[in-house]
N, C-alpha and C positions, 0 to 999 in steps of 0.2 A: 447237824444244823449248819444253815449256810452263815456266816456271821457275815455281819452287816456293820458299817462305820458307825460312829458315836450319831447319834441325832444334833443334824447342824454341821457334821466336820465339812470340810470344801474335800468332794472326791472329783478327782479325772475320770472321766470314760473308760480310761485303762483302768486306772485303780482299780477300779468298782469291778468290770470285767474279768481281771486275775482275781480280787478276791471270790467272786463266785466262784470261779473256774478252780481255785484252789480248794475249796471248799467243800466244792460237788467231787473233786478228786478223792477225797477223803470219804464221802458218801459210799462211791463207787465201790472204794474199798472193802467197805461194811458188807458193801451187800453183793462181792463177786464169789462166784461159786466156786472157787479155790483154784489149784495149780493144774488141773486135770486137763491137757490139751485134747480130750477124745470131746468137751464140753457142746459141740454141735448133737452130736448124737444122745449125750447124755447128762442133758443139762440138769437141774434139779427138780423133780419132779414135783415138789410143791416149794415155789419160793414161797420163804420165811413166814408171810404174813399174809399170803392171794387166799388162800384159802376160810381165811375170819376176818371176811371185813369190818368186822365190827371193831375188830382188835386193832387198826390198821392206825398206825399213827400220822397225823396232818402232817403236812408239806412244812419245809422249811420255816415257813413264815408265813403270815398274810401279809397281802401288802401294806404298807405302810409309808407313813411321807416321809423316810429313809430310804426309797427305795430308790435306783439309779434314774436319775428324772432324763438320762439320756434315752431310755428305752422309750419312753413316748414320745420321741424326735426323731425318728432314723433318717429323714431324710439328712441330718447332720454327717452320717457316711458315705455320703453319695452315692445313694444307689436308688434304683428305680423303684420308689416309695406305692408308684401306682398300682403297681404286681400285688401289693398286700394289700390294697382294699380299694378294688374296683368298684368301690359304692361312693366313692372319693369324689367322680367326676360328673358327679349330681343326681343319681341313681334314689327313687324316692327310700331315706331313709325310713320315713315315719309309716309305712307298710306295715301290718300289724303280721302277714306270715310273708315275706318277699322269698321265701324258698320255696313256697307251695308249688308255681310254677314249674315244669320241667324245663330244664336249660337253662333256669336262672343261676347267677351268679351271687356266691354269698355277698349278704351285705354284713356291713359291719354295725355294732349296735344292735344287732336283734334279740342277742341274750343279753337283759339287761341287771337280773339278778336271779334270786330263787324261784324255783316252780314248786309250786303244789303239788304233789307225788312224785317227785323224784328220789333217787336216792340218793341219801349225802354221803354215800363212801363208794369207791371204784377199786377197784383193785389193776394192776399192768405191770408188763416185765419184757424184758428185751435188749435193745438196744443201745449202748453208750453212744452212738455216733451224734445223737439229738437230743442226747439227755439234760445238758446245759440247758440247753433251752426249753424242754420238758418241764424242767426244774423250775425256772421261772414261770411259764404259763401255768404251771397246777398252783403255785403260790397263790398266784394273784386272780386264779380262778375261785381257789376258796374261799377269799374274801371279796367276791363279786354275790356268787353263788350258796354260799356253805358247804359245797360240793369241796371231802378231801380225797386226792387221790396220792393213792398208795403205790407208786412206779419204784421198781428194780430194776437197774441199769446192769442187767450179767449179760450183756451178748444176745446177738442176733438169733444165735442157733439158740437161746437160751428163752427167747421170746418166742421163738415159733413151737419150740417142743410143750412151753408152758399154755399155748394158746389150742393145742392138739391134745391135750392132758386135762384142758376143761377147769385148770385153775386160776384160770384171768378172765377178768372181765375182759382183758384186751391187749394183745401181743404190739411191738414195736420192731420192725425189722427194716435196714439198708438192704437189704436181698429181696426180691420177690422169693414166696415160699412157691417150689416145684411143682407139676401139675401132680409127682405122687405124692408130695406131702400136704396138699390141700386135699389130696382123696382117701389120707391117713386120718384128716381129723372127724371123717363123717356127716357133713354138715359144710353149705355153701358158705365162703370164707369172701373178704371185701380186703381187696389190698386199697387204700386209701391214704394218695401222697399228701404230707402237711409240708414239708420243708426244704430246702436245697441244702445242700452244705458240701464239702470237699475235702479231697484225703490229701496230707502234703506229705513229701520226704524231710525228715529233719536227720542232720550231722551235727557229732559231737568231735571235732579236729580241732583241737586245743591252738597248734598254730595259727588258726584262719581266722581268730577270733572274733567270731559272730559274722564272716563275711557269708554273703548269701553263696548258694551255689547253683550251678545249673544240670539238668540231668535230660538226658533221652530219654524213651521208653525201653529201646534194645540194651542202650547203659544197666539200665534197674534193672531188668530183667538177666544178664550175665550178673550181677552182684549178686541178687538173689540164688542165681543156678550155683553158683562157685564159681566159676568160668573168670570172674574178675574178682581176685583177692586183695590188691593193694589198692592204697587209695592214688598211689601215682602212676596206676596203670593207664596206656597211650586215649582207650576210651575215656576215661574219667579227663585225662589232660585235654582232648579235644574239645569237651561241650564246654571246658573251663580254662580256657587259654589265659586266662587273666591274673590267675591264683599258683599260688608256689605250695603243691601239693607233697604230703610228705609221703614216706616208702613204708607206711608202717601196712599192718595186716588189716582188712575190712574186718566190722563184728556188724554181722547184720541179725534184725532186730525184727522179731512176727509176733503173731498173735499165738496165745496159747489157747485160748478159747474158741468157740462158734462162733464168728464173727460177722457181721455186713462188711463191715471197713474193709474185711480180710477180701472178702467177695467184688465189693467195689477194686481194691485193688488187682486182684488175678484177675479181673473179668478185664480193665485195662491192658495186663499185663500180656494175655492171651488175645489180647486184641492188637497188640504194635508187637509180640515176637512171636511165629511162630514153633521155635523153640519150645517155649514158656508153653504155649498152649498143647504140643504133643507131649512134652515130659510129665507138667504138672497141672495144668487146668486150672478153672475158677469154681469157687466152692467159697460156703461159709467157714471152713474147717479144708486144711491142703495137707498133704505129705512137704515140706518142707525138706529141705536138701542140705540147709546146715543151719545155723544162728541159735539165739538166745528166742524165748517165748517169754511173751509180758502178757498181763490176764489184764485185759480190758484195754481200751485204750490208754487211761493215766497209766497201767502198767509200762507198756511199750515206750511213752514218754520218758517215763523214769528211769527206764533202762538203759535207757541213749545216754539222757543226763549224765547216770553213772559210771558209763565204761569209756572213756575216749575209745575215739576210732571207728565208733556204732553208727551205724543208719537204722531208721525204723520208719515205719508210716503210721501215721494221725490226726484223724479230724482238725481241721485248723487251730480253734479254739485251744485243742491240748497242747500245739507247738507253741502257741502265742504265753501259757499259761506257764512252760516251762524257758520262757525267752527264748526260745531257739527260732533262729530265721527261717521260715520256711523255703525250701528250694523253689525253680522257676522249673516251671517242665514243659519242654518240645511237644506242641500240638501237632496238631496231624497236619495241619498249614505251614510247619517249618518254622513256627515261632515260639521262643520261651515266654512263657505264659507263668504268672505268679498267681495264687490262688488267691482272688478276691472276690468280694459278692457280686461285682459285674461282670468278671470273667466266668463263674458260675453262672449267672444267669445269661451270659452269651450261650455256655455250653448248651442250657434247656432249650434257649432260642434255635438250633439247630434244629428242631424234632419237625419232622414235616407231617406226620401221623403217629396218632396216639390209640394203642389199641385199648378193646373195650373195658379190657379187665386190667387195666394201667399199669402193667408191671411192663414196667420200659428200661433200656440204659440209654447213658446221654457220657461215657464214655470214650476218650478219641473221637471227640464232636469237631467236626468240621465249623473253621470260621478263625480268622488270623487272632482273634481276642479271648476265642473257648479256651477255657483250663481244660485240660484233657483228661485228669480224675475226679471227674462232679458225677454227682447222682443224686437224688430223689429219696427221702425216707418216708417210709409208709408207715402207717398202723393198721395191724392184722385186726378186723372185726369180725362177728359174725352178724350175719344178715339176718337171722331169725333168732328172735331172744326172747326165751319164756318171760323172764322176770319182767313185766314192763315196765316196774319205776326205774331199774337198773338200764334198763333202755331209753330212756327220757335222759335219765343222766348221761349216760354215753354218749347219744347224739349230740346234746344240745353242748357238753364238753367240746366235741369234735368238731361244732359248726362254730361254736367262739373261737375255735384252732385255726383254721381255714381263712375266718376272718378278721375279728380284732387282732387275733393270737398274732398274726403276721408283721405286726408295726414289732414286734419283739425281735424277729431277726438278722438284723443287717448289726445292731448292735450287740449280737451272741456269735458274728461272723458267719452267720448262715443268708441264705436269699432267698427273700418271698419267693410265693407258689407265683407261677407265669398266669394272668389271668383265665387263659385257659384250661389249665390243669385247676385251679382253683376250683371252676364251674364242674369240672368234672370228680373231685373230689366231694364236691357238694351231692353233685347229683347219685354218687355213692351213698355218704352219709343218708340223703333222703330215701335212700332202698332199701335201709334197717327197716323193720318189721315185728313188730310184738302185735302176737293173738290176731297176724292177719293183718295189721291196719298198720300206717306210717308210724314209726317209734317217734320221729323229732315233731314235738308241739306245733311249732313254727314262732316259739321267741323262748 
């Protein structure tokens, strides 16, 4: 359970933010599928609880007037508040289906509480990189909706094998799944983006004490390969002329599971070194060339923490939760770039075409202010679903995601959907299908 301040204490936005964050860390733990680095390929074939949803125990909390009152403000982080609900800018809210439309864009407001034959349990698994925020929006969906949903945060590779294996209602992946593993699960599959968010480099250099640092792509990339073992090697000193680095030995820090993050990062990696991309490739799961494996993201975090001298990569949110400064990283424009929700959503702003079936990268995105490791998290759906109360609830889950759900992100460190990836999200969601006919109601 996520613990939450006394009713009435005065919390900070941070406060509030680490104690989730630490909290959902602890979640994570519960439910990661152990130490087995093979976990893309073989992740658990029924998590814990997918398979009886009856048995499936509610979210952290409902919401409640404890809950961080900074989440219904985001424009308080400065970021482009319009991206999460382009119904903002006068769009008739009081439409009784405003999605019916093809090409409309979600409004926000349309699910306003419970439907008549829906079902109140869901079951999903997948991905840590958007779980934080998962976490939040199922909370406070329960108590909108009575809708509890049951989400396991084991890993990317951990949600697409569970979504192929037919024991979720609904996978979670930072990877698009393959064109063979969509023709492994038998059955047209919807990759459908909800969120932005970003991978950052964190160091644990006892001397630097909390000073940030700055990195290349081709830097990260020899650290990774072996090729740079110290931390006061001439690379490392060059992007960081500023810093009195010391001579000890690198501990570099991966994922031991099936990972998106892992993906999001090689797919960068493979994208600014050559190197990187003939030795080792991108994948949710890599052959890895030396370091330490941490299982999930909070693992990888906690690893850093613990061994001076480690680098590791993870979702913002986990370096912020472990106080570690996140590094600035060299864009493709020759500028160190800090991961924030405006340089994320500069990076999505690059995209000049979005193809149909939306599995895109927005990695080494051209633009002097792009972060150069952002990406896009989807949720694996399927597009034809017997059960249809199980399909009412899905959708209309997924269209509260798209568009209330989005005022949630800038203060969980993530960035609204770009208005037009929203609409197209939407226009996903509206291509579920039960017995033939539109699964979402239209409120």
């Amino acid at each position: 359970m996520i613990s939450r301040p006394p009713a009435g204490a005065p919390v900070t936005r941070r406060q509030a933010l680490v104690t989730m964050a630490a909290g959902f860390g602890m979640l994570i733990s519960a439910c990661g599928p152990g130490s087995n680095p093979g976990a893309a390929t073989s992740a658990p074939a029924k998590p814990a609880e997918a398979t009886k949803p009856a048995a499936a125990a509610p979210p952290a909390s409902s919401p409640a007037a404890g809950a961080p009152a900074a989440a219904s403000s985001p424009a308080a982080a400065g970021s482009p508040v319009a991206a999460a609900s382009p119904a903002a800018a006068g769009s008739p809210v009081a439409a009784a289906s405003p999605a019916a439309a093809a090409g409309a864009g979600p409004v926000a407001g349309t699910v306003k509480g419970p439907f008549e034959g829906e079902a109140k349990q869901l079951t999903g698994a997948g991905a840590t990189f958007p779980a934080p925020l998962y976490t939040k929006w199922f909370s406070d969906y329960q108590g909108l909706t009575g809708v509890a949903v049951n989400y396991q945060a084991i890993g990317s590779g951990g949600g697409i094998k569970a979504i192929t294996d037919k024991t979720v209602d609904f996978g979670a992946s930072d990877a698009p799944m393959t064109d063979d593993q969509i023709k492994a699960v038998g059955a047209p599959i919807l990759h459908i983006p909800m969120t932005l968010g970003s991978v950052t480099l964190i160091v644990n250099i006892p001397e630097l004490q909390g000073q940030q640092m700055r990195f290349s792509g081709e830097t990260v990339a020899g650290i990774y390969l072996g090729d740079i073992a110290k931390w006061d090697d001439a690379k490392i000193k060059a992007d960081n002329p500023g810093l009195s680095l010391p001579g000890q030995d690198i501990i570099s820090v991966h994922r031991a599971d099936g990972s998106g993050t892992t993906a999001i990062f090689t797919d960068y990696l493979s994208n600014v070194s050559a190197d990187w991309k003939s030795k080792i490739g991108s994948n949710t799961s890599v052959n890895w060339p030396n370091g330490l494996g941490g299982q999930g993201n909070p693992g990888v975090a906690n690893e850093v923490s613990q061994n001076p001298y480690a680098i590791g990569y993870v979702e913002l949110i986990y370096a912020l939760q472990q106080k570690m400064a996140p590094a600035l990283m060299k864009n493709k424009d020759g500028s160190f770039v800090a991961p924030t929700i405006e340089s994320t959503t500069a990076a999505a702003a690059s995209l000049t075409s979005i193809p149909d079936d939306l599995r895109v990268s927005i990695v080494n995105a051209p633009g002097a202010t792009a972060y150069p490791i952002s990406s896009f998290t989807w949720i694996l759906a399927y597009q034809d679903i017997a059960d249809k109360a199980k399909a009412i609830a899905l959708t209309r889950l997924l269209y509260w995601g798209i568009s209330d759900g989005q005022k949630y992100s800038p203060d969980l460190f993530y960035a609204p959907l770009p208005p037009i990836m929203a609409q197209k999200s939407a226009e996903k969601i509206l291509s579920i299908k039960s017995g033939g006919a539109q699964a979402f109601p239209g409120r």
